[in-house]
C-alpha positions, 0 to 999 in steps of 0.5 A, spaced: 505 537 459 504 530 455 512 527 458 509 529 465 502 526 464 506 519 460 511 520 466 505 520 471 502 515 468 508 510 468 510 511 475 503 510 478 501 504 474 507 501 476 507 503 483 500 500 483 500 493 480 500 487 485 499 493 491 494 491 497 490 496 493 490 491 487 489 485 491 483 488 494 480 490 488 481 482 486 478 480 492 472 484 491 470 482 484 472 475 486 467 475 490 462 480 486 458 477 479 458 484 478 465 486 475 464 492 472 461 496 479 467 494 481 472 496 476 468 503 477 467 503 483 475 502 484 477 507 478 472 513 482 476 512 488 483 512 485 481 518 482 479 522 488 485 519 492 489 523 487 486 528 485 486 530 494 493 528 493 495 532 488 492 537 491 495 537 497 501 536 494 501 543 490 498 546 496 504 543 500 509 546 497 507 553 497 510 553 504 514 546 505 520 545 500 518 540 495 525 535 497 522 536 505 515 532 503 519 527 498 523 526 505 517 526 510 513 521 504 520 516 503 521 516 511 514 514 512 514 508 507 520 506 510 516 506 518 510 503 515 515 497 512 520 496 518 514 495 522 511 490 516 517 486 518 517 486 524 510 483 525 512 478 519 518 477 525 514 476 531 509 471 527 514 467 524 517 466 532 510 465 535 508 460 530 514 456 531 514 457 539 507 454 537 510 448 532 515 447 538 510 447 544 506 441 540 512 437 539 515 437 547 511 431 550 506 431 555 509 432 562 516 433 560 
């Protein structure tokens, strides 16, 4: 039980350094001169995100093979980052088609 608690541990804190979640919680207590309600307010939410995740996922599997969600999750991750890259795309070209439509001189 404590290699699965030190192993759980690792994975997620790893996971969550530098993600939109952290840089939330940077913004919030940033901008807040109460960094303490923040850190508990943020520490309460997590723990609920995990504790129906872990629920959900014990319950899954009773009639989902484990593999199939490990599947279904890799491939949502994988959507959510191709359309992040496309979008960074589309920016990336719309701000240069707008850098070059303010370079072409009036009336050519």
């Amino acid at each position: 039980m404590l290699s699965l608690l030190a192993s759980t541990f690792a994975t997620v804190f790893l996971a969550e350094l530098g993600d939109k979640t952290q840089l939330a919680i940077v913004s919030i207590s940033g901008t807040s001169s109460r960094p303490g309600a923040v850190f508990a307010g943020s520490a309460l939410a997590l723990v609920l995100a995990s504790l129906l995740g872990s629920a959900a996922g014990g319950s899954l599997t009773r009639v989902i093979p484990a593999d199939w969600l490990q599947l279904a999750a890799s491939a949502g991750f994988l959507i959510l980052g191709l359309r992040l890259i496309l979008r960074a795309n589309q920016s990336a070209v719309a701000a240069a088609a707008e850098a070059a439509a303010g370079e072409v001189p009036p009336g050519s």
